[in-house]
C-alpha positions as CSV (number, residue, x, y, z in Angstrom):
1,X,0.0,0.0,0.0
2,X,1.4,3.5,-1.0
3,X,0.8,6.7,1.1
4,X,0.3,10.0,-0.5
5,X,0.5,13.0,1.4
6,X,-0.2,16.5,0.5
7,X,1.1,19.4,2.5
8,X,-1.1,22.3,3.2
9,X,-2.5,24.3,6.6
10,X,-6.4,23.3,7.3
11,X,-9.7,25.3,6.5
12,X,-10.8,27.6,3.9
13,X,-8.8,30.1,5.2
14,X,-5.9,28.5,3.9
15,X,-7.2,26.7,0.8
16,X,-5.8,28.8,-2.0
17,X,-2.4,29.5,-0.6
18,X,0.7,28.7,-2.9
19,X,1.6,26.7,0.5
20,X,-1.2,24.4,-0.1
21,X,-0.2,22.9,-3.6
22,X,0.4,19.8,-2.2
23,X,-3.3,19.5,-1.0
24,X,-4.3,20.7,-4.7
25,X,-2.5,17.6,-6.3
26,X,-3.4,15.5,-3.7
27,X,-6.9,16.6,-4.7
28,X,-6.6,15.9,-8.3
29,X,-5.3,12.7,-8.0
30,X,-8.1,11.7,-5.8
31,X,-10.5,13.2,-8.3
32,X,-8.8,11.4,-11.0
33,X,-8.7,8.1,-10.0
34,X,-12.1,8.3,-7.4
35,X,-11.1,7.7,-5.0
36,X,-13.6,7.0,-1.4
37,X,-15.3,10.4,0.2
38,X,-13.2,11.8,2.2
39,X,-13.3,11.0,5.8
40,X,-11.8,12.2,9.4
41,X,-8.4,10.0,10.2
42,X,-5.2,9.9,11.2
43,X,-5.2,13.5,12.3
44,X,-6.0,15.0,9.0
45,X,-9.1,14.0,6.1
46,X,-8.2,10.7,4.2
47,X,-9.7,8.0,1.4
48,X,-8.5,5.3,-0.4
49,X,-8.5,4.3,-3.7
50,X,-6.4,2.2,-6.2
51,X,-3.6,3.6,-8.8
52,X,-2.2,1.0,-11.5
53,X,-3.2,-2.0,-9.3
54,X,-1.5,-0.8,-6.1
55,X,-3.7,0.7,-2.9
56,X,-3.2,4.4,-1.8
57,X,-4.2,5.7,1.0
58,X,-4.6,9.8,0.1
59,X,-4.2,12.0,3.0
60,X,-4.6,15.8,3.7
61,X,-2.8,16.7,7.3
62,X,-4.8,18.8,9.5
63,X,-2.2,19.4,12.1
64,X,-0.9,22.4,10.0
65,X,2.2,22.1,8.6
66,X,4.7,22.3,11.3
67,X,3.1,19.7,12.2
68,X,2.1,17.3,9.5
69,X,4.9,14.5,10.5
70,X,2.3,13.5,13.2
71,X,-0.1,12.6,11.0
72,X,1.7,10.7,8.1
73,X,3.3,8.5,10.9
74,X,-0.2,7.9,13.1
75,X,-0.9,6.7,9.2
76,X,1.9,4.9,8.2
77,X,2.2,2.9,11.4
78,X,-1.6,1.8,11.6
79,X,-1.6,0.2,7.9
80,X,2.8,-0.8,8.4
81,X,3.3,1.2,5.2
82,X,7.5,1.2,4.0
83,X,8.7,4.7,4.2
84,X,9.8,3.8,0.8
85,X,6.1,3.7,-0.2
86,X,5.5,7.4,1.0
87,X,5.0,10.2,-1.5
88,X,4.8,13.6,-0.2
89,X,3.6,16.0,-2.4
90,X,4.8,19.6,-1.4
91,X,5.7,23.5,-2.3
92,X,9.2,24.5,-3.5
93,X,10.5,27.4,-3.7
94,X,13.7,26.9,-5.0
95,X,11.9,25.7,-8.3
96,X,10.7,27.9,-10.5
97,X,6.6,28.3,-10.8
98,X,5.2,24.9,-12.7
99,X,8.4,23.6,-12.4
100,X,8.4,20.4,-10.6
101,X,11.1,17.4,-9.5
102,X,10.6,14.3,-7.9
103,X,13.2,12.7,-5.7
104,X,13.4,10.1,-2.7
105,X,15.3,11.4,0.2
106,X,17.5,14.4,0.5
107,X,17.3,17.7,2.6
108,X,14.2,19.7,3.5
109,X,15.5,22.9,2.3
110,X,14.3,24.5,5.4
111,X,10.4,23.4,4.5
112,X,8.5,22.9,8.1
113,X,6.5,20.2,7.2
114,X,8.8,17.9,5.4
115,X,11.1,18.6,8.4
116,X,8.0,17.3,10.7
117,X,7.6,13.9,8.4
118,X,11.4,13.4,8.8
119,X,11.6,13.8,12.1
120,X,8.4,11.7,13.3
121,X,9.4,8.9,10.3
122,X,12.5,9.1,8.4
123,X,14.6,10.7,5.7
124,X,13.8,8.4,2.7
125,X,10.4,8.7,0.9
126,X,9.4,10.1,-2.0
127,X,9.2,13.8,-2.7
128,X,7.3,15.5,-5.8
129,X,8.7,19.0,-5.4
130,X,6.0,21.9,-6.6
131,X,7.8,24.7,-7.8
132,X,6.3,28.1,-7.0
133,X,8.8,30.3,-7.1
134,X,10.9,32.6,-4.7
135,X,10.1,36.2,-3.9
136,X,13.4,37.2,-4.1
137,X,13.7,38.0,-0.7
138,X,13.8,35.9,2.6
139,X,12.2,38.4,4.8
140,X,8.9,38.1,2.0
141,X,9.0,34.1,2.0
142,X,5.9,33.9,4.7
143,X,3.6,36.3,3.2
144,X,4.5,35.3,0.0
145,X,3.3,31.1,0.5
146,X,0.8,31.9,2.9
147,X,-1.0,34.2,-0.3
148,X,-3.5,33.2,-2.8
149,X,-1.9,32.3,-6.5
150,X,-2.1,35.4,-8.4
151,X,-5.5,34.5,-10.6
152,X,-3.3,34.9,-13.5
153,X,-1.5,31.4,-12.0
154,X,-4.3,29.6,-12.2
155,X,-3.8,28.0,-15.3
156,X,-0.5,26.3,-14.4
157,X,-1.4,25.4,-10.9
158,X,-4.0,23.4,-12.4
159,X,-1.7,22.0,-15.0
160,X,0.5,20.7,-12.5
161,X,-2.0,19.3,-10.4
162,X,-4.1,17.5,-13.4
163,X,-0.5,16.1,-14.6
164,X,0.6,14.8,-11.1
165,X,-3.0,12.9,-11.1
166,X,-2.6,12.0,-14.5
167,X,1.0,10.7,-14.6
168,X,0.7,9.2,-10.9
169,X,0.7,5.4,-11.9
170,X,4.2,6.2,-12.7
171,X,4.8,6.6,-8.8
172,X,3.6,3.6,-7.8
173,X,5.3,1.9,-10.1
174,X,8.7,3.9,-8.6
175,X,9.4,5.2,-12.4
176,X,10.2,8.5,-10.3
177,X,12.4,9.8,-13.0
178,X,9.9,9.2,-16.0
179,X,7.5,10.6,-13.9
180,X,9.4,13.7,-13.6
181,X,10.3,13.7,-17.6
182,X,6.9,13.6,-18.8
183,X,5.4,15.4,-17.0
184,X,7.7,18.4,-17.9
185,X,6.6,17.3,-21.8
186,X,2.3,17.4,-20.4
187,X,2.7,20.8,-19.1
188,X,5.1,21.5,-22.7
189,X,2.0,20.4,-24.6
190,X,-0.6,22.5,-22.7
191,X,1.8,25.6,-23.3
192,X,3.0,26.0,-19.7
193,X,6.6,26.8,-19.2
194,X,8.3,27.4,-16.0
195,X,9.4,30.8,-15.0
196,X,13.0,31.7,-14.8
197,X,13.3,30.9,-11.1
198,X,14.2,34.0,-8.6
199,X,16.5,34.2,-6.4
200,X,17.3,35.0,-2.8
């Protein structure tokens, strides 16, 4: 059974925020593949569905994000899912806006929540990176992810999220890097390209 996590804060306050991407794609892929309503567990709102064969549990942590590694482990330990078997689906802002990598393992580049799911489980599951961009200056990062998208973001953020549900067989399957590739060559076709990224 595969795990898929989206990062985000709780409520509607919060819903549009370029810090909640991860719920957004998380939501797609749920959409995609219809997944079960959703339902209160594990500290957060989950379902289940299947992807290529394989079970996935889909959950959205309502802990906030500092906080989100409580969750994902209260999960992981009640169905004894391999941390290999995790995907966490989460903001970057070292990427530029639509750009997106996906990696197992490596550092948290200073992202609370990721830092919260490698504290309360380990180091080594599987990231999808959601590139949204820097604001050029550190003192402007929390206002900056805890904003809306810009309405005139829309139509990549969606992109993104439609190609992460479309393409996520390719995750359980662990075909992380063609994953990555084509999705780079969906969001080519629909006429998104990534920003040139900013920096700090």
């Amino acid at each position: 059974m595969f795990l898929f996590t989206g990062l985000g804060n709780p409520g509607p306050k919060y819903a549009g925020n370029r810090h909640n991407i991860g719920f957004m794609a998380v939501d797609a892929i749920v959409r995609r593949h219809r997944f079960s309503p959703w339902r209160r567990r594990f500290q957060g709102a989950a379902c289940e569905g299947e992807i290529a064969g394989e079970k996935v549990l889909a959950l959205l942590p309502e802990t906030f994000m500092n906080e989100s590694g409580r969750a994902v482990a209260e999960a992981q330990r009640f169905y004894k899912i391999a941390l290999g078997d995790v995907v966490v689906f989460h903001d970057e802002l070292d990427l530029a806006p639509a750009k997106v990598r996906a990696k197992i393992g490596g550092g948290n580049a200073g992202h609370n929540g990721l830092r919260s799911i490698t504290a309360h489980c380990g180091n080594d599951y599987m990231r999808v990176r959601l590139g949204i961009g820097h604001p050029g200056d550190k003192s402007l990062v929390m206002p900056y992810v805890l904003n809306d998208f810009a309405k005139a973001e829309g139509p990549w953020v969606e992109a993104v999220c439609e190609g992460c549900a479309e393409l996520s067989e390719l995750l359980v399957q662990r075909r992380i890097d063609e994953f990555q590739s084509r999705l780079h060559l969906v969001l080519e076709a629909r006429g998104i390209n990534p920003a040139a990224p900013h920096k700090i």
